[in-house]
KOLPATI-346340 format. One record per residue (C-alpha): residue in three letters; x, z, y. Coordinates in steps of 0.1 Angstrom, whole numbers, plus 2048, in hexadecimal, padded with zeros to 3 digits. Layout:
BEGIN
<site rest="ALA" X="X" Z="Z" Y="Y"/>
...
END
This chain:
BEGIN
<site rest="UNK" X="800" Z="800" Y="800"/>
<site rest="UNK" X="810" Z="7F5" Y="820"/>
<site rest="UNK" X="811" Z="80D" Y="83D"/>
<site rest="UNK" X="803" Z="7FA" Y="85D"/>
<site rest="UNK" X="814" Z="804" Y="87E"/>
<site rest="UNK" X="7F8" Z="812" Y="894"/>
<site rest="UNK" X="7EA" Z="7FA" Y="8B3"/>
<site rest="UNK" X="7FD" Z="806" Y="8D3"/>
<site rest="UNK" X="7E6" Z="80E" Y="8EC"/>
<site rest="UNK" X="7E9" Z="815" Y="914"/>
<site rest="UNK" X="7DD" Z="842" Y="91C"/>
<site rest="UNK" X="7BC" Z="847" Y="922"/>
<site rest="UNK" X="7CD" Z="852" Y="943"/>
<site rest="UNK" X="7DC" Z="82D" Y="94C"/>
<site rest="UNK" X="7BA" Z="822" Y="94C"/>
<site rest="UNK" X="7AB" Z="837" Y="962"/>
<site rest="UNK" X="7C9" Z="830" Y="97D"/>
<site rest="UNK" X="7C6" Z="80B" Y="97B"/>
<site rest="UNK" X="7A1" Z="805" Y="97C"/>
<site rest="UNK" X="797" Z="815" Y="99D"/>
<site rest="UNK" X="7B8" Z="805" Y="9AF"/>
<site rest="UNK" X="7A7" Z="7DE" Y="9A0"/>
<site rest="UNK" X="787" Z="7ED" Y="9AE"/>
<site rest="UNK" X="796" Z="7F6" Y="9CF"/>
<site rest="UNK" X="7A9" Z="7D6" Y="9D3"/>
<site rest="UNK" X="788" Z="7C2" Y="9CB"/>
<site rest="UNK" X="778" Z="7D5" Y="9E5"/>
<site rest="UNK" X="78C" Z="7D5" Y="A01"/>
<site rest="UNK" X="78A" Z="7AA" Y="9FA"/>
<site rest="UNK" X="767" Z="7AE" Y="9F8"/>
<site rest="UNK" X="763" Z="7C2" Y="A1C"/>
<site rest="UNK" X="77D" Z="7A7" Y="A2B"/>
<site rest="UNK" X="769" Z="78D" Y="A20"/>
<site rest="UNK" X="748" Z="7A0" Y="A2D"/>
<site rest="UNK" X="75D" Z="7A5" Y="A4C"/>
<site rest="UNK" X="766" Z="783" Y="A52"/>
<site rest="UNK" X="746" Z="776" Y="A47"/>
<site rest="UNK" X="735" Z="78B" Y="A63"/>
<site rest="UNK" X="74F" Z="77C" Y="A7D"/>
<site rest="UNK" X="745" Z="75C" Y="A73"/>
<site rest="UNK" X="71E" Z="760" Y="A76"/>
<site rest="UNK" X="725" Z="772" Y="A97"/>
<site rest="UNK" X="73B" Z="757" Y="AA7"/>
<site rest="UNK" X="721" Z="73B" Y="A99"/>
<site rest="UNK" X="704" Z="754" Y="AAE"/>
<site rest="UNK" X="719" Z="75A" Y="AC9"/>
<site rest="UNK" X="722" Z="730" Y="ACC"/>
<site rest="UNK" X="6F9" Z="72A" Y="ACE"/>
<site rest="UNK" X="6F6" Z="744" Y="AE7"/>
<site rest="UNK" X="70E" Z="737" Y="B00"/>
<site rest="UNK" X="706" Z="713" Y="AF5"/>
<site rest="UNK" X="6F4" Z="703" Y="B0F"/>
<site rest="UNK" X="6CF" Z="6FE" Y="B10"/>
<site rest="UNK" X="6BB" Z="6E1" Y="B04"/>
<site rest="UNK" X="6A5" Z="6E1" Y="B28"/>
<site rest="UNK" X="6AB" Z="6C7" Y="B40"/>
<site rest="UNK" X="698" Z="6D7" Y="B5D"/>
<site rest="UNK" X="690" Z="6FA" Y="B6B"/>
<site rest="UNK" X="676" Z="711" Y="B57"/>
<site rest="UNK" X="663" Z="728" Y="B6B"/>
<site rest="UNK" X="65C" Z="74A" Y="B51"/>
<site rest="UNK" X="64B" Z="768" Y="B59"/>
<site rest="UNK" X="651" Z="786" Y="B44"/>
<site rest="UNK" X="63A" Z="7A3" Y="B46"/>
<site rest="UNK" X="643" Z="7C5" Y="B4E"/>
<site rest="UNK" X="643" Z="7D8" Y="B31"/>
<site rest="UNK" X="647" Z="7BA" Y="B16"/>
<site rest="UNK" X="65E" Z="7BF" Y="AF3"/>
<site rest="UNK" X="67B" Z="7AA" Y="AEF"/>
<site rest="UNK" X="666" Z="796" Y="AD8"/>
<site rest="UNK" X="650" Z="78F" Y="AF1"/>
<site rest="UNK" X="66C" Z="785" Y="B06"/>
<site rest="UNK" X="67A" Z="76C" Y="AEC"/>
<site rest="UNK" X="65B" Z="75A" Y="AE4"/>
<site rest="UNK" X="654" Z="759" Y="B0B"/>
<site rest="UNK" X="675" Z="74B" Y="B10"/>
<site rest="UNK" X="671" Z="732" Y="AEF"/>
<site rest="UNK" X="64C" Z="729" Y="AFB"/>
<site rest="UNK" X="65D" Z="71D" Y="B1E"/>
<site rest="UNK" X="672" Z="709" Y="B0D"/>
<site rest="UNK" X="692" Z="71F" Y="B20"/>
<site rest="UNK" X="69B" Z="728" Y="B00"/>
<site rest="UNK" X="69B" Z="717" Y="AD9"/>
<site rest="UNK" X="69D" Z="735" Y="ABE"/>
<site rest="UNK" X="689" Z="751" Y="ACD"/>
<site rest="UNK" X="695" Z="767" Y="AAE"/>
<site rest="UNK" X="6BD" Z="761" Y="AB5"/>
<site rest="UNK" X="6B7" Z="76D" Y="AD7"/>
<site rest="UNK" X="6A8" Z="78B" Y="AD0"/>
<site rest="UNK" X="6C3" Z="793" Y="AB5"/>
<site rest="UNK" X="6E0" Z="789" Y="AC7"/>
<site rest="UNK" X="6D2" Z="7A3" Y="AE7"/>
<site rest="UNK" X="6CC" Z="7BC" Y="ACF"/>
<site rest="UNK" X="6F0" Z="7BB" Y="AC4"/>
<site rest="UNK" X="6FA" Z="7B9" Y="AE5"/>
<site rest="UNK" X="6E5" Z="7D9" Y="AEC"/>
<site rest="UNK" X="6D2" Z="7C6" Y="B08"/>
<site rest="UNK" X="6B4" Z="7C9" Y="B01"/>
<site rest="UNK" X="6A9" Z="7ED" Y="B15"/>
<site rest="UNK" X="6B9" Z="7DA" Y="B37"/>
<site rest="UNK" X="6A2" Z="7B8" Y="B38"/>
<site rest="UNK" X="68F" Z="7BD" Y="B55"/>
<site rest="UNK" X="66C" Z="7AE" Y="B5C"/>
<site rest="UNK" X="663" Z="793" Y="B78"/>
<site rest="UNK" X="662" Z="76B" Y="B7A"/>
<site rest="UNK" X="680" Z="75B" Y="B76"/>
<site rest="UNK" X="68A" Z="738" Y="B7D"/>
<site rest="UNK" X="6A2" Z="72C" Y="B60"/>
<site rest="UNK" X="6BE" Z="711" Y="B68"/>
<site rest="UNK" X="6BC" Z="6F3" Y="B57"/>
<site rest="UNK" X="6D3" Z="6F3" Y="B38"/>
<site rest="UNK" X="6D9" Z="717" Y="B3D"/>
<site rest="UNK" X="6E3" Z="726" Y="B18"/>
<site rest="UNK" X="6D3" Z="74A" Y="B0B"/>
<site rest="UNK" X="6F1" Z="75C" Y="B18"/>
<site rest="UNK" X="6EE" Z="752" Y="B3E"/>
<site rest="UNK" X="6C7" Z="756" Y="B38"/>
<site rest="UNK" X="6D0" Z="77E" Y="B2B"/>
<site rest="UNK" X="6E7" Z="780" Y="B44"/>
<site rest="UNK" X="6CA" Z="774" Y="B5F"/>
<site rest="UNK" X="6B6" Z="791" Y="B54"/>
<site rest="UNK" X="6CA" Z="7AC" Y="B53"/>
<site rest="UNK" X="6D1" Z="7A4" Y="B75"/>
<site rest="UNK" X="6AD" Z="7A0" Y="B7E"/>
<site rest="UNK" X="6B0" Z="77E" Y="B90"/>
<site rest="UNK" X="68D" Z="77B" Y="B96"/>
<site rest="UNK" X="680" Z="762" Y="BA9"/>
<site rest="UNK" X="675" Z="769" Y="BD2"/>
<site rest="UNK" X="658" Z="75D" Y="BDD"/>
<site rest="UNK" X="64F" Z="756" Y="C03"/>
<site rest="UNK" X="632" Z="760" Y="C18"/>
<site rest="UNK" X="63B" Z="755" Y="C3F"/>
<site rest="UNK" X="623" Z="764" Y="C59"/>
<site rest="UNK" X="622" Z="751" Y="C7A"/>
<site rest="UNK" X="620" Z="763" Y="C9C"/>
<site rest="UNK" X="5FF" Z="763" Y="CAA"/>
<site rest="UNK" X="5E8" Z="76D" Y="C8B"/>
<site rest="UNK" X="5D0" Z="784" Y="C8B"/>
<site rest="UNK" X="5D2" Z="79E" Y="C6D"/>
<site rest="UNK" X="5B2" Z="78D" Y="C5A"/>
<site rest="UNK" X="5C3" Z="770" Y="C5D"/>
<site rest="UNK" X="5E3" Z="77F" Y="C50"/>
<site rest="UNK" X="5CE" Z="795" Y="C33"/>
<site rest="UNK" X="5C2" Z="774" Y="C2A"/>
<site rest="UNK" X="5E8" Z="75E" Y="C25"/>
<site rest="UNK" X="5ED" Z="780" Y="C12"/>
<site rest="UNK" X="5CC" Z="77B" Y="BFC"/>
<site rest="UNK" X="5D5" Z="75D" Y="BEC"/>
<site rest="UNK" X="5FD" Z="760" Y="BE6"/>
<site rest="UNK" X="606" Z="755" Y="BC8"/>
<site rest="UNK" X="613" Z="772" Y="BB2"/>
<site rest="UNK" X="608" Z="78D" Y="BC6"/>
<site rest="UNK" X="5F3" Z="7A7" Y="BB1"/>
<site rest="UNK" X="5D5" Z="7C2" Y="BC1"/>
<site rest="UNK" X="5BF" Z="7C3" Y="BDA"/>
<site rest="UNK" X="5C2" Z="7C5" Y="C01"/>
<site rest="UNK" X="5B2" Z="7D2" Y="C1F"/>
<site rest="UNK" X="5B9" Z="7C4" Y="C45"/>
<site rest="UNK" X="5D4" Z="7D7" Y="C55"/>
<site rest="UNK" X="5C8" Z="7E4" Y="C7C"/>
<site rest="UNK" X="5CE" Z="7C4" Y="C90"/>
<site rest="UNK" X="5F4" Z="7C1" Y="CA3"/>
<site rest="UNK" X="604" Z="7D9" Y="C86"/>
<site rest="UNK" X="614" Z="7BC" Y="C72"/>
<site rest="UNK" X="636" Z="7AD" Y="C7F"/>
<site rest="UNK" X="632" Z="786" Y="C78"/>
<site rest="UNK" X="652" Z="774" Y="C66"/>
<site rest="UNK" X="65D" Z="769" Y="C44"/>
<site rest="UNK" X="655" Z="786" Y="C25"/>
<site rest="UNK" X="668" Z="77F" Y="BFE"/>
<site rest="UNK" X="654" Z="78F" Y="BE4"/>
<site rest="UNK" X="658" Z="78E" Y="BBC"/>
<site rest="UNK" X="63D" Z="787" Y="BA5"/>
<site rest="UNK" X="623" Z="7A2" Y="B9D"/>
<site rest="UNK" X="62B" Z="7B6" Y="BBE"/>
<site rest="UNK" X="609" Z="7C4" Y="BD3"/>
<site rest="UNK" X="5F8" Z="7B3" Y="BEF"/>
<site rest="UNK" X="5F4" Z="7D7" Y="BFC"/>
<site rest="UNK" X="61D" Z="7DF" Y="BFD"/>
<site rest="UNK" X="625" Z="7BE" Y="C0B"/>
<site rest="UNK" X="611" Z="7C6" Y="C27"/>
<site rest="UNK" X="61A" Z="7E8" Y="C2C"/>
<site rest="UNK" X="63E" Z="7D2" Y="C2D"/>
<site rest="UNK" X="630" Z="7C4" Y="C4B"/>
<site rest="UNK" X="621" Z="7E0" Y="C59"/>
<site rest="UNK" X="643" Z="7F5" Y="C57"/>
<site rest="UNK" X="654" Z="7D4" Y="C67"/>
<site rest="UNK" X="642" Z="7D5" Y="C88"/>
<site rest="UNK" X="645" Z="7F9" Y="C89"/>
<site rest="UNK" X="66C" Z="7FD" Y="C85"/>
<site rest="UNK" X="670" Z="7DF" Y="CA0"/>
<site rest="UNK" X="65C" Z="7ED" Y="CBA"/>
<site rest="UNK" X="66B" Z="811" Y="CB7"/>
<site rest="UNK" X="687" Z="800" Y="CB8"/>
<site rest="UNK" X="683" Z="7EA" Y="CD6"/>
<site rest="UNK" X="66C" Z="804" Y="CE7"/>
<site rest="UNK" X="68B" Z="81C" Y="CF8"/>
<site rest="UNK" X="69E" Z="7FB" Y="D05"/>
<site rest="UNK" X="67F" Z="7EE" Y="D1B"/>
<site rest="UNK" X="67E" Z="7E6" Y="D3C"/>
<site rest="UNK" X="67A" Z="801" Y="D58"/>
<site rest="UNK" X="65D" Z="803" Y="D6C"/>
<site rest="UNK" X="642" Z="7F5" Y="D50"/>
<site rest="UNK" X="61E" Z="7FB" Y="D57"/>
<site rest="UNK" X="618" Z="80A" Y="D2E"/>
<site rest="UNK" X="613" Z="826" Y="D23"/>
<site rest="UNK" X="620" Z="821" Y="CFD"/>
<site rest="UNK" X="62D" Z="80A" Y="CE8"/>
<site rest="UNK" X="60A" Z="804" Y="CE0"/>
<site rest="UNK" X="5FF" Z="7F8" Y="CFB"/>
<site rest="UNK" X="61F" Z="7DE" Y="CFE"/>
<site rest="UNK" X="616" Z="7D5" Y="CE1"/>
<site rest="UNK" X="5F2" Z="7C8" Y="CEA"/>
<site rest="UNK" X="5FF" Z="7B9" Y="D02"/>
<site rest="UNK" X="61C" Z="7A5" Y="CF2"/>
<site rest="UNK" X="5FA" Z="798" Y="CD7"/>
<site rest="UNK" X="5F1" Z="788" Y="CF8"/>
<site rest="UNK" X="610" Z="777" Y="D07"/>
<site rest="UNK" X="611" Z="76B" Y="CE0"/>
<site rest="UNK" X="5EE" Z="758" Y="CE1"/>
<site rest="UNK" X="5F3" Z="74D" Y="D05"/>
<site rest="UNK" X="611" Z="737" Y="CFF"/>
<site rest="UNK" X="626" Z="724" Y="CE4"/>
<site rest="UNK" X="646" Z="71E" Y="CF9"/>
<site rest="UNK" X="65A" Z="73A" Y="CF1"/>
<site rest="UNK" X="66E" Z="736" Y="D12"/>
<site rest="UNK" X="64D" Z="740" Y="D25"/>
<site rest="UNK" X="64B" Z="75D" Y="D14"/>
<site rest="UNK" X="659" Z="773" Y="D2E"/>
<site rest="UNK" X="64C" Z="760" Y="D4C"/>
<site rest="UNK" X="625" Z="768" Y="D3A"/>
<site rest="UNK" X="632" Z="78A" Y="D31"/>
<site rest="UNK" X="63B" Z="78E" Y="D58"/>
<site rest="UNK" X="619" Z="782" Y="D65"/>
<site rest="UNK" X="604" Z="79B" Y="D50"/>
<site rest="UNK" X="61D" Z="7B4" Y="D5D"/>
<site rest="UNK" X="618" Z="7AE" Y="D7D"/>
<site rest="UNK" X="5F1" Z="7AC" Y="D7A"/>
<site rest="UNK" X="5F0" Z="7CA" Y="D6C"/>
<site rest="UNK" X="60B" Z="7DD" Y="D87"/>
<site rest="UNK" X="5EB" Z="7D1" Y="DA1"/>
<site rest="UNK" X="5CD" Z="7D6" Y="D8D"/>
<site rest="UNK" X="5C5" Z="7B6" Y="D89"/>
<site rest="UNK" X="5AE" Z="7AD" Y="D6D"/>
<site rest="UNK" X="5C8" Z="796" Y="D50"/>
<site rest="UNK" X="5AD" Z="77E" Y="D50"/>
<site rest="UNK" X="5BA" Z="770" Y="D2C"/>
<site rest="UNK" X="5A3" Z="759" Y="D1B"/>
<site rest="UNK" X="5B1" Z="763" Y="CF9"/>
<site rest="UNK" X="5A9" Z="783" Y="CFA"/>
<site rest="UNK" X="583" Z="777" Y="D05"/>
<site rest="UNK" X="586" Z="761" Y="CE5"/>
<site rest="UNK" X="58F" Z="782" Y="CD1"/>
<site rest="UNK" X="571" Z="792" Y="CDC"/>
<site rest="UNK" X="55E" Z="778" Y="CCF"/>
<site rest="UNK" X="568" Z="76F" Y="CAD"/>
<site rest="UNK" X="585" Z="784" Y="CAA"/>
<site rest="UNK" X="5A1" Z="768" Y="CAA"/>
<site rest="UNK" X="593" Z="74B" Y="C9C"/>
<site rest="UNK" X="596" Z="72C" Y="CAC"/>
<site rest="UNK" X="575" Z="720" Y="CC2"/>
<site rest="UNK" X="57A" Z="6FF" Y="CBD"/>
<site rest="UNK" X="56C" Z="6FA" Y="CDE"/>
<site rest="UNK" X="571" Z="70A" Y="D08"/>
<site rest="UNK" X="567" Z="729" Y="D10"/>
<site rest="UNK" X="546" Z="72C" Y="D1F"/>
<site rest="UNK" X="540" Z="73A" Y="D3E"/>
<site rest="UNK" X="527" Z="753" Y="D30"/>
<site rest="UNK" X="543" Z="75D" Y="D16"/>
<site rest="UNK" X="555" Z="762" Y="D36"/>
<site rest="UNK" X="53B" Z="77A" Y="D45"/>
<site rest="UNK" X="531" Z="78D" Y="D26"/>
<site rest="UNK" X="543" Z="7B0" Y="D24"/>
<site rest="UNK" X="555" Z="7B6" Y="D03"/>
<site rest="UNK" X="573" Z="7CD" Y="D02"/>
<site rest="UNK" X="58A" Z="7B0" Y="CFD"/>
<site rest="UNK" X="57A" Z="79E" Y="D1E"/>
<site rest="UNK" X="594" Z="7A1" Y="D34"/>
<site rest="UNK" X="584" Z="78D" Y="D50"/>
<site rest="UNK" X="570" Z="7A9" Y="D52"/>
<site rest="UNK" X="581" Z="7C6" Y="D48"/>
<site rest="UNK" X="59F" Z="7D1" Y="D5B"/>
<site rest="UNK" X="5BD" Z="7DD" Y="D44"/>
<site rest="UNK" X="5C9" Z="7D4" Y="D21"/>
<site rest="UNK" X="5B4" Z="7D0" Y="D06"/>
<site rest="UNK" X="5AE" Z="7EC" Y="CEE"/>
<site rest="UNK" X="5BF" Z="7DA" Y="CD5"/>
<site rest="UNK" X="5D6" Z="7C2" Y="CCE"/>
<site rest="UNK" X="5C4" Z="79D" Y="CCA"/>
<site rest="UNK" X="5DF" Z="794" Y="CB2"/>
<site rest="UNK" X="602" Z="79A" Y="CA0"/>
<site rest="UNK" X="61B" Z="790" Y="CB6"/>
<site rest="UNK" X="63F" Z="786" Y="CB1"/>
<site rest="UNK" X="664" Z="796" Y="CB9"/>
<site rest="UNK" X="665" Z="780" Y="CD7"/>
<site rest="UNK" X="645" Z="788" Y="CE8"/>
<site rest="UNK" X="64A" Z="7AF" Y="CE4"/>
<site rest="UNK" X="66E" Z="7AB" Y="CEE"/>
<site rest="UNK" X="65A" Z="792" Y="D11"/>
<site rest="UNK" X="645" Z="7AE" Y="D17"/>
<site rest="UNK" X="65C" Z="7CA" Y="D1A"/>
<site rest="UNK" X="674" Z="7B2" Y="D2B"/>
<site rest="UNK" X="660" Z="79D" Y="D3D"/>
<site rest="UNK" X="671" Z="77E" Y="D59"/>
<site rest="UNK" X="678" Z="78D" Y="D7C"/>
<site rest="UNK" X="65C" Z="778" Y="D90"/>
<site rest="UNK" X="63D" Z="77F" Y="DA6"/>
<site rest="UNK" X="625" Z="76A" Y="D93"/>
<site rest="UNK" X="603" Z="775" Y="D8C"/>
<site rest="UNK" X="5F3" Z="754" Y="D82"/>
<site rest="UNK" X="5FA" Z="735" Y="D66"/>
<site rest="UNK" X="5E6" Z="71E" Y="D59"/>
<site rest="UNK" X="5ED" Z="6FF" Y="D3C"/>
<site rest="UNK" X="603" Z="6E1" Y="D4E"/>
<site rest="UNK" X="5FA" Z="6C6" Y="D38"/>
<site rest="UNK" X="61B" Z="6CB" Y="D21"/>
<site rest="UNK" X="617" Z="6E5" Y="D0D"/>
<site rest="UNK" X="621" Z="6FC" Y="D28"/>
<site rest="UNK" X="614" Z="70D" Y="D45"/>
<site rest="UNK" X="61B" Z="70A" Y="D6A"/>
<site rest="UNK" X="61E" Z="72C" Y="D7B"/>
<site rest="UNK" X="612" Z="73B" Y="D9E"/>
<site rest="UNK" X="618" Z="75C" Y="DB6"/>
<site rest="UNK" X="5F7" Z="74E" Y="DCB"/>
<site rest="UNK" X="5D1" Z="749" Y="DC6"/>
<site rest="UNK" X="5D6" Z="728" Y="DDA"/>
<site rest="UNK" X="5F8" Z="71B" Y="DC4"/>
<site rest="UNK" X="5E5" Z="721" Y="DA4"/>
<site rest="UNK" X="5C7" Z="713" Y="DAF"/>
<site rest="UNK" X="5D9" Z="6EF" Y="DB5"/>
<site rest="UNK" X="5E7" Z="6F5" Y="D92"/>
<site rest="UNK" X="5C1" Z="6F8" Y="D84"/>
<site rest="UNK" X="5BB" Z="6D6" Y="D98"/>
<site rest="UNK" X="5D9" Z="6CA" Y="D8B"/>
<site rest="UNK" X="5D1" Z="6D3" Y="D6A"/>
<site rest="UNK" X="5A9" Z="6C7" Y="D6D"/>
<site rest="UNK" X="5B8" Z="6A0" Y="D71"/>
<site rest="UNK" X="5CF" Z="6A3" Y="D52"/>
<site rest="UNK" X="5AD" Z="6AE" Y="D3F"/>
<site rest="UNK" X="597" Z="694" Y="D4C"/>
<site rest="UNK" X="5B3" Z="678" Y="D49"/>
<site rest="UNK" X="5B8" Z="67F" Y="D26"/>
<site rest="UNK" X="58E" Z="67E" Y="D21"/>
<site rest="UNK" X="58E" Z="65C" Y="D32"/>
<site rest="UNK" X="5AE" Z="651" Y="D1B"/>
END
């Protein structure tokens, strides 16, 4: 009977070495490959996000306050600002943008990729809408420009007549009728307190007020802003004598509170008392007819060195000006054959 040499065999002990080092050699490979798997995916994402856009022209979107970021992506894929409405939300979620998007309309460039668009609204470049308010309105007339802005949200009342400074006002979309014209309102305010200390000496008012009520006037009585002063002056002057103004736009006031007539004044309108009737009341009115510009407060409480107490229309757009009863009465006639030659024409 042969004897067999017995198998060799590694220890149970050389096993149990060498296993878990293959195992931790196979793993490290595996997390590189994980590793640089992710780098991949994430530099292929991050190459569409910066890629540009497929838009040729500006899209206008509006993102409501309070929307998710998936509201936000299919907003911006509905547009058409956008392509993959789920890449963009990933990619800002990885980017930990998504609690800084801020709400508002925005106006996306054309060919603008996802990252500028992010980048847009984290900023919060919104677009600014416009409302300009000429000199001369009345504050119905200015509640009502307010009324049908586009984008502005709420209700409004009519602010007290002469409290709204007129000029050019940005909003964003979704901001209140009522705060854009307490805007206004805290315009005309500031000016004139700031104006007010700086007037002229020797100025027959009382307040600021009261300038102001009379700067509504110079404002409806001319267009030529270099006449501003020179109408400022006569009113001033009128009123240092205690001579009625004897303005036919505050008659007009009285009447239909600033609308146009769309015809003279009669004389009857003339005679009738109203408290804007100041062809028959002595004083100012006891309100302003209107909301007057920076340059006819500033006329008022600087008004042109002169002695004139009269004017009246000269046929080109302006007025011709008189210290006498007798001068300003040959400018009336003067003015009577410019109207009846342009009837005849």
């Amino acid at each position: 009977m042969n004897v067999r040499e017995p198998l060799s065999c590694a220890p149970a002990e050389t096993y149990s070495r060498a296993m878990p080092k293959r195992f931790v050699r196979l793993g490290l490979v595996a997390v590189v490959i994980v590793i640089a798997g992710i780098a991949v995916l994430t530099a292929l994402v991050q190459q569409r996000f910066n890629a540009p856009g497929a838009h040729e022209d500006s899209v206008t979107v509006l993102i409501s306050k309070g929307a998710s970021l998936k509201r936000v992506a299919e907003t911006l894929e509905a547009a058409g600002a956008i392509s993959n409405a789920r890449l963009f939300r990933r990619w800002v979620q990885i980017t930990g943008s998504d609690d800084v998007l801020k709400a508002g309309e925005y106006a996306i460039p054309p060919r603008a990729s996802m990252a500028q668009i992010l980048d847009q609204m984290r900023r919060g470049e919104v677009v600014l809408r416009r409302l300009t308010v000429a000199e001369g309105l009345t504050s119905a007339q200015v509640t009502a420009l307010i009324a049908v802005a586009e984008g502005l949200d709420g209700a409004i009342e009519a602010p007290p007549e002469g409290a709204l400074l007129p000029e050019t006002y940005y909003y964003t979309y979704g901001d209140t009728r009522s705060g854009l014209a307490r805007r206004m309102e805290t315009a005309q305010a500031e000016f004139i307190d700031a104006v007010w200390p700086d007037r002229a000496p020797d100025l027959p008012f009382r307040s600021a007020d009261e300038a102001l009520i009379l700067a509504s006037i110079v404002e409806k009585e001319t267009a030529v802003p270099s006449e501003r002063a020179r109408i400022a002056a006569v009113f001033v002057n009128r009123l240092k004598r205690n001579m009625r103004l004897q303005s036919d736009p505050t008659v007009i006031y009285g009447i239909s509170g600033g609308e146009a007539l769309g015809r003279p004044i009669r004389q009857s309108e003339l005679d009738r008392p109203t408290p804007y009737n100041t062809y028959v009341n002595r004083g100012l009115p006891p309100m302003p007819i209107a909301n007057p510009g920076r340059e006819s407060i500033l006329a008022v409480l600087h008004p042109a060195a002169t002695q004139d107490l009269y004017f009246v229309a000269d046929g080109t757009g302006g007025h011709a000006f008189a210290t006498t009863l007798a001068e300003h009465n040959r400018n009336v006639a003067k003015w009577r054959r410019i109207q009846r030659e342009k009837v005849s024409d």
